[in-house]
N, C-alpha and C positions, 0 to 999 in steps of 0.2 A: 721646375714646376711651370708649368703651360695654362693658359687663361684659354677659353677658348667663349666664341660668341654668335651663336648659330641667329642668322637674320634673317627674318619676314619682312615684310612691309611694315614700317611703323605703324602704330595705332595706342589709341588710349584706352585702356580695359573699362570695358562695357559690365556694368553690374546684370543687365539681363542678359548675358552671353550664357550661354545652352549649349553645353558639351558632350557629346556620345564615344566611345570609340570600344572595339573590342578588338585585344593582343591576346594570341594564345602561342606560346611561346617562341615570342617576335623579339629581337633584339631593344635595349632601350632604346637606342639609336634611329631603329626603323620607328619606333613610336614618336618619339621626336621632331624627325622629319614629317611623321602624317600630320601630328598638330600643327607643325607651322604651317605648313602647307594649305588645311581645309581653317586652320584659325586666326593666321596668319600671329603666331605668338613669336616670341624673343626669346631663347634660351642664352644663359651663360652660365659656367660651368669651369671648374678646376680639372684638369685630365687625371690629378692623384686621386680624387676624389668622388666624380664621378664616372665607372668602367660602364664605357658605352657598348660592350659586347654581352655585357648582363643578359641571359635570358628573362623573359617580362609574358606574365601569365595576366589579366587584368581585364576589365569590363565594366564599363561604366554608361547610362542610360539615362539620358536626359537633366543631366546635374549640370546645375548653378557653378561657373566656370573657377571659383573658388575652392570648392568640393571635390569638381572634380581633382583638379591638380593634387589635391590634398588625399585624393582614392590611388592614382597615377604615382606621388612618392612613396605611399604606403605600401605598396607592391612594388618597390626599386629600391626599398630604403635606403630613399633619402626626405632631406626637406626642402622647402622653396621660402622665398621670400621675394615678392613683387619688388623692384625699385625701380621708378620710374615709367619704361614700356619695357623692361627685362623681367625675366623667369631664373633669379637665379639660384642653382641646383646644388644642395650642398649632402656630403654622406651622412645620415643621422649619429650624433653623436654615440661612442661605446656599443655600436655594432658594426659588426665585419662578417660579411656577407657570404655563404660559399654555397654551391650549387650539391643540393643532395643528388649522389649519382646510384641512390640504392634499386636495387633492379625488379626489388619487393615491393611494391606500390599497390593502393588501391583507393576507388572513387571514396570522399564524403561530398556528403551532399543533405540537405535538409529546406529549413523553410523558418521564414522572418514573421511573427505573430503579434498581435496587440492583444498586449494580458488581460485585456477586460474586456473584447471582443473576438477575440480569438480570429481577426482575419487579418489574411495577408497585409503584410507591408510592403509598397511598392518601390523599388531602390534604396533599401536600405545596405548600408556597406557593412560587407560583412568580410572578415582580416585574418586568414589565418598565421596565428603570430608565430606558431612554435615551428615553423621552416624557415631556412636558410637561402634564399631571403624571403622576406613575408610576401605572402600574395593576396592579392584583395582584389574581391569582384563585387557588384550591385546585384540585389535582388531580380527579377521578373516579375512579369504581371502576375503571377501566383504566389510572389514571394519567396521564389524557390532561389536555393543556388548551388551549384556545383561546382566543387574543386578534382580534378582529377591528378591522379600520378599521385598521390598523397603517400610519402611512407611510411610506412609499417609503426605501429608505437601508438604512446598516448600524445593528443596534438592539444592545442588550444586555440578557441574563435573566441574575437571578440566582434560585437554586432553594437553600431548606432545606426540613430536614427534624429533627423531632425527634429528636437521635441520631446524626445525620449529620453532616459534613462541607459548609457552603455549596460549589455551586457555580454561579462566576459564569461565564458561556459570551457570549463578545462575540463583535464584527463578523460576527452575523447577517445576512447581506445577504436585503432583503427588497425586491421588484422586484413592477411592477402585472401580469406577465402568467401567473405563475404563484404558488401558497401555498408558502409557506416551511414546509415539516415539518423539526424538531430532535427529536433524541430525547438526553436528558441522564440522564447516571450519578452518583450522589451514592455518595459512598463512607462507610464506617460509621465514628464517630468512637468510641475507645475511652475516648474521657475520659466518666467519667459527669456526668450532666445538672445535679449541686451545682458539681460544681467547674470550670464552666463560665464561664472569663470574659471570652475572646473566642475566638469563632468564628472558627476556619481554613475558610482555603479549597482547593478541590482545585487542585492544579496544571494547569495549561494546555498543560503537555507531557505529563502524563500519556496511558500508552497507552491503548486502548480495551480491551484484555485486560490486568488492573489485577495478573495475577501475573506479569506480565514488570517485571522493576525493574533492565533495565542492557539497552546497546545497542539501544535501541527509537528510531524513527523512527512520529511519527505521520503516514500521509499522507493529509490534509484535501482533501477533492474541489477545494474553490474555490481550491487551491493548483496544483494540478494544469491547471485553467484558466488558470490567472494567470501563472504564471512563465514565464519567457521558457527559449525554448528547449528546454522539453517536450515540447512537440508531443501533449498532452493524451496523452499516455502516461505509466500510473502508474510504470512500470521507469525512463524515463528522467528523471522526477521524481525517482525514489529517488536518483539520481547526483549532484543536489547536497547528499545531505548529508555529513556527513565521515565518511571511510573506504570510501568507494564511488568508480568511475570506470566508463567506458564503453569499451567495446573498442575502436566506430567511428563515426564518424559515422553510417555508412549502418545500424548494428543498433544495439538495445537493450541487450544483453547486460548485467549486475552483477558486475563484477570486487569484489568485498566484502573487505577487508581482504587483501589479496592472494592470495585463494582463486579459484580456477577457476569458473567460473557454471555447472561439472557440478555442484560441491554447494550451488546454491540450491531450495529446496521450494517451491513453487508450491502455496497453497490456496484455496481457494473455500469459502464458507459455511459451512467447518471442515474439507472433506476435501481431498486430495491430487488436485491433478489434471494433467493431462498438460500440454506448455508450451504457453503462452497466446498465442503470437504467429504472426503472420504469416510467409511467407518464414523459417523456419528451416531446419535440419540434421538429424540422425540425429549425434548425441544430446543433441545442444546444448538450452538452457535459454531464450535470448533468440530475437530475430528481428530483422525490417527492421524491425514498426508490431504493436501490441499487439492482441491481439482482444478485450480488457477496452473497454468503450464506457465512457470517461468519466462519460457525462451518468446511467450508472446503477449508478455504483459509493458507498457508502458507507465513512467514515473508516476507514483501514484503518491494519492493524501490518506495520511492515516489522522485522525483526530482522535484527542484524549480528553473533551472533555470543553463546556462552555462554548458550544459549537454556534456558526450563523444560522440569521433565520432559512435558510438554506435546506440545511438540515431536520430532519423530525421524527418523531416516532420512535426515537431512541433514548437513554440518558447515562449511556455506559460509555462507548465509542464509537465511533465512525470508521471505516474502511474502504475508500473510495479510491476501485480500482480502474482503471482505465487497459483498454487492447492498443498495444501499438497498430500502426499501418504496417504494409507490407512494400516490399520494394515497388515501386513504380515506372523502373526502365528494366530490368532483368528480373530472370527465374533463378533463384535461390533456394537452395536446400539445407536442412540439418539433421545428421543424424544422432543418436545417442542412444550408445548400451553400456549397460550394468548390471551390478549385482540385482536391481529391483526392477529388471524388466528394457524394452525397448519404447524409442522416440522418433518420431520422426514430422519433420516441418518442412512444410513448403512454400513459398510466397514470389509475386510477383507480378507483370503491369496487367490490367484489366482495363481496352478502351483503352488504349497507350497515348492517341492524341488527347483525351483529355485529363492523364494524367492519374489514372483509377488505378486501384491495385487489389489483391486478394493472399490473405493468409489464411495456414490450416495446421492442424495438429492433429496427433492422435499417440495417444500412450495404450500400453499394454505394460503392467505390473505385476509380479508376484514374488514373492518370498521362498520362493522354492530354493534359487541357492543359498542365501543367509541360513537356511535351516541344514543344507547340507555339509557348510562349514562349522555347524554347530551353535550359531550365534544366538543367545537366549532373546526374543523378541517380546518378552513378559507375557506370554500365555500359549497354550497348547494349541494349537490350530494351524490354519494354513490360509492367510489372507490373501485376498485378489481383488484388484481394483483396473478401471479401465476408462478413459476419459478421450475428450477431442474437444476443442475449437476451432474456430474460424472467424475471420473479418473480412469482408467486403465495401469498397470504398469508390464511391464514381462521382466526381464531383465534376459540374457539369456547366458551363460558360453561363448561361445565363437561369435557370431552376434551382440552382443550389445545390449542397456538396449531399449526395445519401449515402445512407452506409448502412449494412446487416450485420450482425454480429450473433454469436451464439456458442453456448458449453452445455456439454452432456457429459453425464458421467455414473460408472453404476460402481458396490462393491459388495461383496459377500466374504462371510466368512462363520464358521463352525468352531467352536472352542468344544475341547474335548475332554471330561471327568469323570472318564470308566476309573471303577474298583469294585470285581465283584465279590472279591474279599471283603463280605460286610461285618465281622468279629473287628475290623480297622474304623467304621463309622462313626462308631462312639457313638454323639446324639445324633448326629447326620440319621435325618428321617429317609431322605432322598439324595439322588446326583439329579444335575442337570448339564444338558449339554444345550448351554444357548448357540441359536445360528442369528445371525443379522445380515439384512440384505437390505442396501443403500439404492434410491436413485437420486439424480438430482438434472434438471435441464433449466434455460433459458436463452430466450433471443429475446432479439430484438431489431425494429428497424428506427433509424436516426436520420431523419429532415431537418437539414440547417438552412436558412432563408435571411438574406439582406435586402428585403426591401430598398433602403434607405440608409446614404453613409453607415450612419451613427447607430443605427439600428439592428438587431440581430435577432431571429427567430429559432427557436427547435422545438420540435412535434419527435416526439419517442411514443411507439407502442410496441408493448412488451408481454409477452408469456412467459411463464416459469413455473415451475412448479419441482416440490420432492416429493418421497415417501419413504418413510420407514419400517423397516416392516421385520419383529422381532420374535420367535420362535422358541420356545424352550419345552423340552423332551426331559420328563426327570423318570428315573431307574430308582425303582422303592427297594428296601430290605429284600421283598419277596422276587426281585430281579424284575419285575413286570414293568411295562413302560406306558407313557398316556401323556396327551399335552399337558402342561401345567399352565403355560403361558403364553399368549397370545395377543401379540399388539402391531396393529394396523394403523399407519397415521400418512395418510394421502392429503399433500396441498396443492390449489394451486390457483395460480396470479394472474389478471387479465390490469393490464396499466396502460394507462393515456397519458403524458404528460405533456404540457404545455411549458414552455420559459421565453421570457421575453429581455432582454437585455440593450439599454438603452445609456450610451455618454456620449452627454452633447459634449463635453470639452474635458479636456485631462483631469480638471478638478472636479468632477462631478462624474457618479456611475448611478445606475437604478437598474435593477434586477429583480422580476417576479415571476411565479410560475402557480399552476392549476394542478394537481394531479387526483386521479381517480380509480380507484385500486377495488377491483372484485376479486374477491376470493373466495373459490369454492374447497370444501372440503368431504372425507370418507374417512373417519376414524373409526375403531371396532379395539375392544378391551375385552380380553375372553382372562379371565383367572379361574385355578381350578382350589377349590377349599378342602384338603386331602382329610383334615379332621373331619367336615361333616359328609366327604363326600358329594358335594355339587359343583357347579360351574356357575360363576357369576360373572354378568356382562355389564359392567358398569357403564360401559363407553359403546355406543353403535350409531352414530349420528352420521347423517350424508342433509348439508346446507349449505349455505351462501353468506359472505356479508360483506358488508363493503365499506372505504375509509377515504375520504374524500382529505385532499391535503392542500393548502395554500398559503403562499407564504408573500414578500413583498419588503424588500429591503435597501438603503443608497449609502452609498459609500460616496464622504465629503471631505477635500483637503481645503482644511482650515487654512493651512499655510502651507511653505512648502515642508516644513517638519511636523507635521501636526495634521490626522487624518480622524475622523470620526466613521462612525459606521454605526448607523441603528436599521432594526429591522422587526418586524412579525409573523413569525409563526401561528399557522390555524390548523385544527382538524379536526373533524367529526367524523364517530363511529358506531355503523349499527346498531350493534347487538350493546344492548341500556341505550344510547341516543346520548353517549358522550361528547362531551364538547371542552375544546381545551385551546384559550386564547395564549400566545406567549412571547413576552417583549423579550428584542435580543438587543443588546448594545456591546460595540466595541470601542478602544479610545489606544491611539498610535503616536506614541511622542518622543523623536529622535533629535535627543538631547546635543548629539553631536554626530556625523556623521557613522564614528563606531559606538555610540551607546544610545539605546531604544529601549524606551520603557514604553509596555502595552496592559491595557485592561480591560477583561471579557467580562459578562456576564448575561443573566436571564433563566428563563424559564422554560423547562423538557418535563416532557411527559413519554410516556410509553404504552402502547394497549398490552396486556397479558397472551402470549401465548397463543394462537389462534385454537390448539387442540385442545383448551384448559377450559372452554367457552359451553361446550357440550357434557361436559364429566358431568353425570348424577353418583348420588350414592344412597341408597334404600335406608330407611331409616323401619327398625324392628317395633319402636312405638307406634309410629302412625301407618306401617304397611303403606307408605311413600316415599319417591326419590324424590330426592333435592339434589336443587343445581345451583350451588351457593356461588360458583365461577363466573356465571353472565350477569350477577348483580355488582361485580366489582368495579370497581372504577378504575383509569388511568393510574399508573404506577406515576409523580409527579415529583419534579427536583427542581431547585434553585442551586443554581452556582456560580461561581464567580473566581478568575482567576487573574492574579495582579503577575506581573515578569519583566524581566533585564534581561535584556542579551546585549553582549560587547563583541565588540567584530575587531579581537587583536591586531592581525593583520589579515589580510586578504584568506589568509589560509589555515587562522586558528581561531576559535569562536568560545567565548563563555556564556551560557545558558543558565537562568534562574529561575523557578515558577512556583508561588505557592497558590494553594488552590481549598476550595472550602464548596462543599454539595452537603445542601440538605436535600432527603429525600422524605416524599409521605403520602398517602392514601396508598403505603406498600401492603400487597396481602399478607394478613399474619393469621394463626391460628388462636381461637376464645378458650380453646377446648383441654381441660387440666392436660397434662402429659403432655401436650403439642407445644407447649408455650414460648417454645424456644423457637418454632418452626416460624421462619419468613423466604419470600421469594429471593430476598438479597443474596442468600444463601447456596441457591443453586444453579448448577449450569456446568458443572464437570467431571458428571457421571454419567453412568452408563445404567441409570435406574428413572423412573417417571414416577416423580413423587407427588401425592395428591392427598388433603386435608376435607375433612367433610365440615369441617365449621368458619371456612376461611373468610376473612373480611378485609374491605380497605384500610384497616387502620394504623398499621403498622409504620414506621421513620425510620429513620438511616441518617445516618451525617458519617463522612469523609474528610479529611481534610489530611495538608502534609506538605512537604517542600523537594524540589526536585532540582538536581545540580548539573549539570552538561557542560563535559570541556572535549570539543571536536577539534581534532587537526584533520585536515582534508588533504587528500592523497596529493603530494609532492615529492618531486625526485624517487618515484615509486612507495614511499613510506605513508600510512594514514595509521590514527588512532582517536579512538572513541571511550571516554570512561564516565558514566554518571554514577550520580546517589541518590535515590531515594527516601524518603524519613515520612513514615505516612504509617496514619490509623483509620480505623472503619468501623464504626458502632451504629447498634443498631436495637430499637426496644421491640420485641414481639407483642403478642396478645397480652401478656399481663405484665404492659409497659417496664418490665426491668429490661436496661440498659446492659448491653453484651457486646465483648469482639464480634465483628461476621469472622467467617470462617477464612475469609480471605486478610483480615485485616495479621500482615504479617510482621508488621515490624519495620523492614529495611528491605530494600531491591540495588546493587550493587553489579555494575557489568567492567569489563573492562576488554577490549578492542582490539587489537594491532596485525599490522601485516606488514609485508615488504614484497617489495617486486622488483625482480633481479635480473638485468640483460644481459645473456651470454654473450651472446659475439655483438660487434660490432653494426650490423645488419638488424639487428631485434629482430634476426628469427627463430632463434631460442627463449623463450622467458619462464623463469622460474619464481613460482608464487608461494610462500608461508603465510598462513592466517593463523590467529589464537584468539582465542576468546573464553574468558571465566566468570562465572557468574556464581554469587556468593548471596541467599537470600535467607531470609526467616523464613522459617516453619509454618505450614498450614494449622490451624486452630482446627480442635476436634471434640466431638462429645465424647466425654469420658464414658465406659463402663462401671457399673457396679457390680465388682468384680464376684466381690463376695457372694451377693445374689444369687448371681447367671452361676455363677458354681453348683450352688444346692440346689440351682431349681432343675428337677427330675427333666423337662421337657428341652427343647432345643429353644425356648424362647430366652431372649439377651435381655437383659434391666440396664436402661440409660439412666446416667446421674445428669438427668435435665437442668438440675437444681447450678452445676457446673457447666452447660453446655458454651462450649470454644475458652473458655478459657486458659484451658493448655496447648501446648503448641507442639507438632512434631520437632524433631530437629533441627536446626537451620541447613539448609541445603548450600551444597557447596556442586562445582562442576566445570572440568576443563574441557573444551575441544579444539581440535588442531587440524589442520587443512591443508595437503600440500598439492599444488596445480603445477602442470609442465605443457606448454602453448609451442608448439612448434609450426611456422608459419613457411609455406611451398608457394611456389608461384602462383596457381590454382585457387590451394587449398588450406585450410589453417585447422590444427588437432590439437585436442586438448584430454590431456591423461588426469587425473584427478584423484588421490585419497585421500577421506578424510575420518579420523575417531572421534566419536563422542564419548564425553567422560570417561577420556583417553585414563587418566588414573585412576578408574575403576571405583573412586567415591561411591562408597554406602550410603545412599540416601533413602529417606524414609517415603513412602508415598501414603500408606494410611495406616489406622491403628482397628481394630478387629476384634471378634473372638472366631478363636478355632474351635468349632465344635468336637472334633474326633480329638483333640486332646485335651480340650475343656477348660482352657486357659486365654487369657488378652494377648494379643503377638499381634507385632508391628510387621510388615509387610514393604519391599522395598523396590523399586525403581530399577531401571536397567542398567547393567553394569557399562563394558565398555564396548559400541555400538558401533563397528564398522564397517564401512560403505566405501567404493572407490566407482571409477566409469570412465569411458571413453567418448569423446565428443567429435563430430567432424563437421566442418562447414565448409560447401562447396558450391 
């Protein structure tokens, strides 16, 4: 063994000594020599110990000569320890270092953020650990940094910061055909810098918007791909986690703690925008297939519930999606075909020196081959849908960072119910053949502005707008045909928003913002009354109105375990001159570093519907229409949710949350026979239901407990299993107490995958996903069977007197997913198949009568639904 003792000129280390250097794969030896040389330092060193031929990737920019050193072993691993005027170098214990020589390489590269201001952090070091040997480089003035030659696989960074909170961010997946861009949020540590004696790290479930602290769901893109049974829709993603279900197979719909999917909010890049899906309704929230394009969405927040003052105008859930950037040094493609159509993405730098970039999408779907391999899609028809995005981003030295964003998307589709065989009709008076044809758009432009450190601005104005527009042709006994049905519903959004976002110091945030929202509308309601022979227009409105919103909330660390957060929500809206004030409070207390107990609660309110505001209905007494909808008030809730999460290790988590929502001024119906009817109730059909006596007075209460045990993907393995245990009651017009229609019982998911490396190289990988979900039965109004038998006409007798009390069957359902990633120097391909309710489970979807055999029959869900594709990125 050899000592060895590389000398400078003596000296006594200076605390304001200021160190720079960048090594891009330099010998440690040559780095060595540059420090002594420009810092005149002292190295000593064991020869077994420290191999000075090491290649050394590394970069460090104006650090405190401590830091640096400590940036310097972190990328040679090894460690130092000052004695006297020596540096000397020792190997880090229980690692042994070897030089990846794989030929598969490609750039990651990303950007260092502050969670509660979202701007750059300047020299923050950032480590990636899961190479051989680690390499660690410092931020830039934009806070950007890049690692290149990276190979192939899932990597792991961890990022400090002076001040800060470490965070470590794994299962990077980083593939040869495209760069891996991350962008990581270090959140502000209130312990000061003495009494510092190990670094925390930020949590792995934390949201991406860091003042939500109760009912948040992160949803990670590459989960979105992965899981089985998603069908790369971020809505039906949301539905495994606990306190969410799905209405049906064939839609998307978010039944959220057994709230209606009329009150979930829909946002894009911050603002409110109209529903995102495909094939929906008038005035429903879900669809058949989402118009969000996967491959260009960024980690988003889904909320279930007791949301900040942030949030408004909803009291069901939140959906807060965000667009990723696009690359910013290179032009990247993606393609992808399947059974449901073609994709294709483009992205890349926009104004390169200041760092701007531009994405773009556009899909083409149809179902033509599912139908030619005979695959049953639950109805006769032949659907098509058609969509596109894009982001633009220019962020600019001294004006601030702007950005345009924007989604369009159209669908149509014809269901088909010929039989001119009418001795088969039975009571069937008529067929019909409904057509629906979907649009949907919004942009928007995004002005970010820093005045001042501590200070941070954004200016969003936004358009948006849908329509729906539903069609129905019925064929009488006498084979003749004639509209029956006719519904037109045109929206659309003109938005300003203002936010201001202010922290003076890591202990203290204050956040508030303006918004002002016009909405014009074109509805038209054509029915045709085949018994009397006329056509009635109940609906033909073309008006305006408009919903002014503000809110004003701070976020306060009492201690360093101990975080408060109150806030207010406000808005006023036209049509009645509603006003609806509502305190939010949240409470954060981390009992120990893995156990945090949190407690939300406050006050949501909801406007009704925008299309529900115009409905008259002629009344035959007084030869007048009434418009019983614009006299309703705010749908309004209180809620409140207490939770435990335990952070086992790094990489397994337990989740607990029970929750309690009263709801009230909900509209219900006065009217005998309706009594059962409330708005709670609806939101995942394909029907526009409307009451002529409707009033605010109707409640609701929820309440229930939900259980989460996450492993996070390690050594390629993850799994995901919750429970939910949740009820939903609700009193209509003649205050009796009833299940809603959602309130099921139990929500039950279970998770798993693995990921399997062929060779050596990870240019093969092979993926299995599973996922089962096992829930109660939707609650339904019974028939009275007997009744609808004897009655001559096609008219059905409800037993109101029992409405939801009974429940369909509990729903059961496996899906399975197999993915093969094969990764070229170039380029990286992805083959993909996956079944839904691969075992062919009979589940119920509704309960009915059939008129041509004049009997009650249950009606059932899709059998076993599959899909495979090809993906390429170059």
């Amino acid at each position: 063994m050899f000592f060895f003792t590389r000398s400078a000129q003596a000296q006594t280390f200076q605390k304001g000594t200021v160190v720079s250097f960048h090594y891009q794969n330099q010998t440690l030896e040559q780095a060595l020599k540059d420090l002594e040389t420009r810092y005149s330092l002292n190295f000593s060193f064991s020869n077994t110990q420290v191999i000075l031929s090491t290649p050394l990737t590394c970069q460090a920019s104006g650090l405190p000569l401590k830091k640096a050193l400590q940036l310097l072993c972190e990328c040679a691993g090894l460690t130092y320890q000052i004695i006297g005027d020596q540096v000397v170098l020792k190997s880090r214990p229980g690692t042994q270092k070897t030089l990846s020589l794989s030929a598969y390489t490609q750039t990651l590269r990303g950007k260092i953020v502050d969670a509660g201001l979202n701007k750059p952090l300047i020299g923050a070091t950032v480590i990636l650990t899961s190479t051989e040997p680690e390499r660690a480089i410092s931020t830039g003035v934009d806070g950007s940094f890049v690692f290149e030659k990276v190979p192939i696989g899932r990597h792991k960074i961890r990022a400090t910061y002076l001040g800060y909170l470490d965070n470590e961010t794994a299962n990077i997946l980083v593939v040869s055909g495209k760069e891996t861009v991350v962008t990581i949020m270090l959140e502000g540590s209130t312990i000061e810098e003495a009494e510092v004696l190990v670094v925390a790290e930020r949590d792995k479930d934390l949201p991406q918007n860091l003042l939500i602290s109760s009912s948040v769901h992160t949803l990670r893109t590459d989960e979105i791909n992965r899981f089985a049974g998603s069908r790369q829709d971020p809505s039906r993603m949301a539905a495994n986690y606990a306190g969410v279900s799905s209405a049906s197979d064939q839609r998307n719909d978010l039944i959220v703690r057994g709230n209606s999917p009329l009150g979930v909010l829909w946002r894009l890049e911050g603002v409110e925008i109209p529903n995102p899906n495909h094939f929906t309704f008038t005035p429903n929230t879900g669809g058949a297939f989402s118009l969000l394009n996967n491959n260009l969405l960024a980690n988003s927040d889904f909320l279930t519930g007791a949301f900040p003052a942030e949030y408004g105008n909803r009291i069901g859930a939140v959906m807060d999606v965000r667009l990723r950037e696009g690359n910013s040094k290179k032009i990247e493609n993606t393609l992808q075909l399947g059974l449901n159509g073609l994709e294709m993405v483009t992205e890349g730098p926009l104004v390169k020196k200041w760092g701007g970039s531009f994405l773009g999408s556009i899909r083409l779907f149809t179902f033509r081959p599912l139908e030619k391999l005979g695959v049953d899609i639950g109805y006769e028809g032949l659907p098509r849908f058609q969509d596109g995005a894009f982001k633009l981003v220019l962020p600019t030295p001294k004006a601030g960072k702007f950005a345009a964003w924007g989604i369009a998307g159209s669908s149509n589709v014809t269901i088909y119910d010929i039989d001119k065989d009418t001795t088969t009709w039975g009571k069937v008076r008529y067929r019909l053949e409904p057509t629906l044809n979907n649009q949907m758009y919004a942009f928007g432009l995004h002005h970010t502005y820093s005045l001042f450190p501590k200070t941070v601005t954004e200016v969003i104005v936004s358009t948006s707008g849908s329509q729906v527009e539903a069609t129905s042709n019925a064929t009488f006994r006498n084979l003749q045909k004639r509209l029956f049905y006719y519904l037109r519903n045109y929206e659309q959004q003109l938005i300003t928003k203002f936010n201001l976002t202010h922290k003076p110091n890591h202990k203290l945030l204050f956040k508030s913002g303006l918004t002002w929202q016009k909405m014009y509308y074109n509805n038209q309601e054509i029915m045709y009354q085949d018994l009397r022979d006329v056509y009635e227009i109940p609906l033909d409105a073309q008006g305006s109105a408009s919903l002014w919103q503000g809110y004003i909330l701070g976020k306060y660390n009492l201690s360093p375990r101990f975080d408060l957060q109150a806030g207010l929500y406000s808005q006023r809206f036209s049509i009645g001159k509603r006003l609806s004030v509502e305190p939010r409070l949240s409470l954060d207390f981390f009992i120990t570093d893995a156990h945090r107990l949190f407690l939300s609660g406050g006050m949501q309110s909801q406007t009704q519907p925008l299309v529900y505001y115009e409905y008259r209905f002629f009344s035959q007494e007084t030869a007048e229409f009434n418009q019983p909808y614009n006299k309703l008030d705010f749908t309004r809730s209180k809620q409140v949710v207490l939770g435990y999460n335990y952070k086992i290790n790094p990489d397994l988590r337990f989740k607990a949350e029970t929750y309690f929502q009263y709801h009230h001024k909900v509209p219900v119906s006065k009217r005998e026979g309706e009594e059962a009817f409330s708005m709670l109730n609806l939101g995942t059909d394909y029907t526009f239901v409307t009451v002529d006596s409707v009033v605010s007075k109707g409640t609701g209460r929820n309440y229930g407990l939900e259980l989460t045990l996450e492993r996070f993907p390690k050594n390629g393995f993850y799994a995901l299993g919750n429970l939910t245990l949740l009820q939903s009651r609700y009193a209509g017009g003649d205050g009796k107490i009833r299940p809603t229609t959602f309130s099921v019982g139990f929500i039950s998911n279970l998770l798993v995958g693995k990921e399997i490396d062929l060779d050596l190289e990870k240019r093969h990988h092979l993926s299995l996903d599973l996922r089962v979900n096992y829930t109660g039965g939707r609650r339904i109004i019974p028939i009275d069977e007997e009744r609808t038998i004897n009655e001559p006409t096609d008219k059905i007798y409800f037993d109101v007197k029992n409405a939801y009390l009974p429940q369909l069957k509990n729903y059961f359902r496996a899906d399975i997913r197999f993915s093969y990633q094969l990764n070229t120097l170039k380029t990286t391909h992805w083959i993909y198949a996956a079944a839904d309710n691969f075992l062919n489970s009979r589940n119920e979807l509704y309960y009915g009568w059939d008129l041509e055999e004049n009997k009650a029959k249950k009606y059932y869900q899709l059998g076993i639904y599959p899909y495979l594709g090809y993906r390429i990125q170059f």
